[in-house]
LOGUDREN-802256 format. One record per residue (C-alpha): chain; x, y, z; residue number from 1; residue in three letters. Coordinates in steps of 0.1 Angstrom, whole numbers, plus 5000, padded with zeros to 4 digits. Layout:
% residues N
A;X;Y;Z;NUM;ALA
...
END
This chain:
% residues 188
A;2397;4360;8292;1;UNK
A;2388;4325;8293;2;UNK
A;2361;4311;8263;3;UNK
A;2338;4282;8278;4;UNK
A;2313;4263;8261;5;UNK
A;2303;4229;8263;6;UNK
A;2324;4204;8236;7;UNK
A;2313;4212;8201;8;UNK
A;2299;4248;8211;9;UNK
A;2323;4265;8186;10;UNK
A;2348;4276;8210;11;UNK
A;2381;4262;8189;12;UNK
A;2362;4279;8153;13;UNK
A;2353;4313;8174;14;UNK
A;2392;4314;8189;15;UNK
A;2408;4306;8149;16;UNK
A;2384;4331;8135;17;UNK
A;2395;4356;8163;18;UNK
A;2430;4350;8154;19;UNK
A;2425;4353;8116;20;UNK
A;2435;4316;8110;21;UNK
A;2397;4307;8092;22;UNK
A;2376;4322;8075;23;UNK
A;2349;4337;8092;24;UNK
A;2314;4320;8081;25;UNK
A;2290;4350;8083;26;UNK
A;2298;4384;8097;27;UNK
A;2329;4411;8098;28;UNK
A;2361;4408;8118;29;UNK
A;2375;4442;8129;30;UNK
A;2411;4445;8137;31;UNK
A;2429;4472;8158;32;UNK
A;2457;4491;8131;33;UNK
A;2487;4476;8158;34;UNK
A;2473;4441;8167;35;UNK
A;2496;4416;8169;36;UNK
A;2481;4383;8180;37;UNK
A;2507;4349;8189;38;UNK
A;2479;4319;8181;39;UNK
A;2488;4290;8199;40;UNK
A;2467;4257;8184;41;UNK
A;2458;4230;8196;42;UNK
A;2484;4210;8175;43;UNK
A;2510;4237;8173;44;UNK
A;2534;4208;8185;45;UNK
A;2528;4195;8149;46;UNK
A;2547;4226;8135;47;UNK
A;2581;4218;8151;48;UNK
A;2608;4206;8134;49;UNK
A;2619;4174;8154;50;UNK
A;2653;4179;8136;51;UNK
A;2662;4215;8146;52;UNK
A;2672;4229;8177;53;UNK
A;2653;4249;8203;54;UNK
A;2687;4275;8190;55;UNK
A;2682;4270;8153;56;UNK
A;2641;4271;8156;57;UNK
A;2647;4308;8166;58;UNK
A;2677;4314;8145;59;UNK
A;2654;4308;8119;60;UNK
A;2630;4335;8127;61;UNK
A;2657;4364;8139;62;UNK
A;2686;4350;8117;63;UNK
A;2710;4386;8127;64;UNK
A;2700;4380;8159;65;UNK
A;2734;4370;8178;66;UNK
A;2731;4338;8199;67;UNK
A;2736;4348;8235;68;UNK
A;2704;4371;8228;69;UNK
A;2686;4341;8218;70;UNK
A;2699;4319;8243;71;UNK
A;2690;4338;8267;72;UNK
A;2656;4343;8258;73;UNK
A;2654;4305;8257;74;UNK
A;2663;4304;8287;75;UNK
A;2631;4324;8303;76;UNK
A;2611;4295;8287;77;UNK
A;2634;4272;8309;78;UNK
A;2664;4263;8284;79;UNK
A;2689;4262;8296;80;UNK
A;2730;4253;8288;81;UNK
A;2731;4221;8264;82;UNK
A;2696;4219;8261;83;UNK
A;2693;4249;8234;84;UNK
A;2715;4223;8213;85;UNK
A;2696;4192;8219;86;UNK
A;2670;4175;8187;87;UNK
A;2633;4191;8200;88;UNK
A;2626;4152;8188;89;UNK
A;2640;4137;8220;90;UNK
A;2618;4165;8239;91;UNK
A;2589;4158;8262;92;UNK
A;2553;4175;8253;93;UNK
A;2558;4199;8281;94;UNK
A;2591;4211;8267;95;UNK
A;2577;4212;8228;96;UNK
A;2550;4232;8245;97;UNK
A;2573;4255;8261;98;UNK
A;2593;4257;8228;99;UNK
A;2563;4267;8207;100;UNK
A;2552;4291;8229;101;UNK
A;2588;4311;8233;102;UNK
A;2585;4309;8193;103;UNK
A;2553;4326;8197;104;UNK
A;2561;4351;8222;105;UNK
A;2593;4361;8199;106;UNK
A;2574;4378;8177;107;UNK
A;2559;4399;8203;108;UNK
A;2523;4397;8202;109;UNK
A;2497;4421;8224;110;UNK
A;2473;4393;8220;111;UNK
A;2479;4358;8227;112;UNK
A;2451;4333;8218;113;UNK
A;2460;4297;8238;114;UNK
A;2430;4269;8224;115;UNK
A;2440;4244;8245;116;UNK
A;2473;4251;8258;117;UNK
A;2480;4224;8287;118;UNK
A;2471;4197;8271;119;UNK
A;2499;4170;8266;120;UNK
A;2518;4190;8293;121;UNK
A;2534;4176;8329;122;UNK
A;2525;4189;8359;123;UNK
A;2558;4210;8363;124;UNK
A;2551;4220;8326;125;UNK
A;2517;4238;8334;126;UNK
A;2531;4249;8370;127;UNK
A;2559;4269;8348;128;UNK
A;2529;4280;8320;129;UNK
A;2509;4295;8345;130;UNK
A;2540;4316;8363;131;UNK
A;2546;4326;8326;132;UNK
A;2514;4336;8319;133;UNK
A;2507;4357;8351;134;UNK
A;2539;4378;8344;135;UNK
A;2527;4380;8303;136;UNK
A;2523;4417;8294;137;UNK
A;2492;4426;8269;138;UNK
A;2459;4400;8268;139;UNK
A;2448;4368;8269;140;UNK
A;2422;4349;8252;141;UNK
A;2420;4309;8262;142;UNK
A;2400;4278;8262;143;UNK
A;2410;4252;8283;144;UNK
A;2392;4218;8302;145;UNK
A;2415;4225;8330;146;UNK
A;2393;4241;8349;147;UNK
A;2417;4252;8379;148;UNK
A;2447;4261;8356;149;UNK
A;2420;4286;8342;150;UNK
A;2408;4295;8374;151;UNK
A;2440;4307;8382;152;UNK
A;2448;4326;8355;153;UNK
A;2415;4345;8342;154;UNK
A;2403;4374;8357;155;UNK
A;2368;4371;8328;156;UNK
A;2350;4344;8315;157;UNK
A;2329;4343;8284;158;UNK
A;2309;4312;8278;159;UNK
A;2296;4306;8243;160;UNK
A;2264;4285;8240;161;UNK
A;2244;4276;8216;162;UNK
A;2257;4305;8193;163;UNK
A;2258;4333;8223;164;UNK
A;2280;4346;8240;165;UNK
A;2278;4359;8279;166;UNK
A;2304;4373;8298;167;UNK
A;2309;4369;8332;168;UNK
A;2334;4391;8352;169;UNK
A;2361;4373;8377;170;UNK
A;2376;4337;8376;171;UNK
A;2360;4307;8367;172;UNK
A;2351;4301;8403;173;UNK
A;2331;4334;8400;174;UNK
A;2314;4314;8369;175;UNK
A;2306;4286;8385;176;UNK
A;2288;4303;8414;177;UNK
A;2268;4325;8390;178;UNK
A;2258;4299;8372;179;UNK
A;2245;4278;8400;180;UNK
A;2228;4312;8412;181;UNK
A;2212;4315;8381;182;UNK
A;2203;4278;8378;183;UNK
A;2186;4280;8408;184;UNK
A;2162;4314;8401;185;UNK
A;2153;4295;8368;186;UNK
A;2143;4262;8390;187;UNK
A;2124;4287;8419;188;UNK
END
């Protein structure tokens, strides 16, 4: 699913309170008994410690885990050899974003939230994001400005305006023609 809404709509509030990370202003939150949701924010980047290792970011979370096991999930998130060992300091935005998100998709979520999830990211960064995230098993909630990275990913669209919410089925090219169609019966 991906949320639009024009800047300032809500979309970043409505996707933390969805993820439990606020608290909700007015109104109940319902949560299935085995959710599991992996929120990646807009600043998750922030969380990393520049000091650690891609390895020792995830020994930290599965500390009996042995290594290979954890090396070798690194390396689905594309590291690879020395580069599990290396400072996540000296890494590029693409590769902290990468990083985050295998830290994210360790702990196995059914639900993974993305606010803004190519930003600060190189082309071959969101090339690799949006392989990852076609092969992802379980849902996806995401806002994003890039409209074709979400057009490729999405199969719904919910766009949140003015404190509603209307859901359109198909990708955001299916959006965009609905919302021209519908433009133009309101203009007729």
């Amino acid at each position: 699913i991906g949320l639009l809404g024009p800047n300032g709509a809500g979309k970043s509030t409505l996707v933390k309170a969805l993820a439990g990370t606020m608290p909700l202003a007015r109104g109940e939150r319902h949560v299935a008994q085995n959710l599991a949701i992996g929120y990646f924010a807009q600043h998750q980047l922030e969380q990393l410690d520049g000091e650690a290792t891609p390895l020792l970011h995830l020994q930290r979370i599965e500390p009996g885990t042995r290594d290979q096991a954890l090396r070798d999930f690194l390396g689905g998130f594309d590291f690879r050899g020395d580069q599990v060992f290396q400072r996540v300091a000296d890494f590029s935005g693409g590769e902290k974003a990468r990083l985050a998100l295998a830290l994210i998709v360790w702990e196995r979520p059914n639900l993974l939230v993305l606010d803004e999830p190519t930003n600060h990211l190189d082309i071959e960064s969101i090339i690799w994001l949006e392989a990852f995230l076609k092969t992802l098993p379980g849902a996806l909630l995401m806002t994003s400005h890039d409209r074709e990275f979400m057009n490729r990913i999405v199969t719904k669209i919910v766009e949140i305006d003015g404190g509603t919410l209307t859901t359109y089925s198909g990708n955001h090219a299916f959006y965009e023609q609905q919302r021209a169609l519908a433009d133009k019966q309101q203009q007729a």
